[in-house]
N, C-alpha and C positions, 0 to 999 in steps of 0.2 A: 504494500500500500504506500504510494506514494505521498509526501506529507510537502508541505512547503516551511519556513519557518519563519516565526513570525517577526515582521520588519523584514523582511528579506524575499522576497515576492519571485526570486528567481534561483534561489538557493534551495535545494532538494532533497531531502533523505528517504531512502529505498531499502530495505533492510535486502530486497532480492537484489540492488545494484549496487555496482564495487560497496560490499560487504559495509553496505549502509553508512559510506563517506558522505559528507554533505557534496553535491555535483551542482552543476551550472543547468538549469532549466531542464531537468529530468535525462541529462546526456548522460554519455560516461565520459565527461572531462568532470575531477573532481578539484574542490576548491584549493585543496593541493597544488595540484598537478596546474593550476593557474599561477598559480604563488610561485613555481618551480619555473615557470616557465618565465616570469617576467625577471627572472634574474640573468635569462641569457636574452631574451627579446625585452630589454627596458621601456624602449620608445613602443607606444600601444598599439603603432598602426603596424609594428614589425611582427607582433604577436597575432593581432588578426589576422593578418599574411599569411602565419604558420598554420594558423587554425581560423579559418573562413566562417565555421559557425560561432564563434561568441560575437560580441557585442560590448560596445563600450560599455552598456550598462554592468552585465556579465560580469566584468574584470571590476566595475566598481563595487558591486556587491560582495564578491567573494574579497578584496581587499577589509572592506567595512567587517564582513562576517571574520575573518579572521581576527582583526580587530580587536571586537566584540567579543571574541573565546580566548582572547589571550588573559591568564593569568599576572595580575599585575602586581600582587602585592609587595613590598621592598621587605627581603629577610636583612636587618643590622648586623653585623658580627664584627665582635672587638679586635682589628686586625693588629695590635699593640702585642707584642710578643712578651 
């Protein structure tokens, strides 16, 4: 059953698709494999190139979603030997 999540209107989880990664609008490009990819296609329009089906919005979401699921809290530690 496909699910959308919510603020994220293009962002997709599939428990039967790549083993229920979040994906880009019910594909199997998952919001990974976008994240991965803009490290070697940085400029957006080099990315769409390599992959024809996303969309700028696409790469905006899955940036936002990750975003969103990063754990942010600061752990202190006395680095004073």
């Amino acid at each position: 059953m496909k699910m959308t999540i919510a603020n994220f209107d293009r962002i997709t989880v599939d428990p039967e698709q790549m083993n229920g990664q979040p994906c880009v609008r019910g594909m199997r490009i998952t919001v990974k494999r976008v994240l991965e990819a803009l490290t070697v296609y940085p400029k957006w329009e080099d990315l769409i190139s390599e992959y024809p089906e996303l969309e700028e919005e696409d790469i905006r979401q899955a940036l936002a979603f990750a975003a969103a699921n990063i754990d942010d809290n600061v752990i202190l530690r006395d680095l004073a030997a």
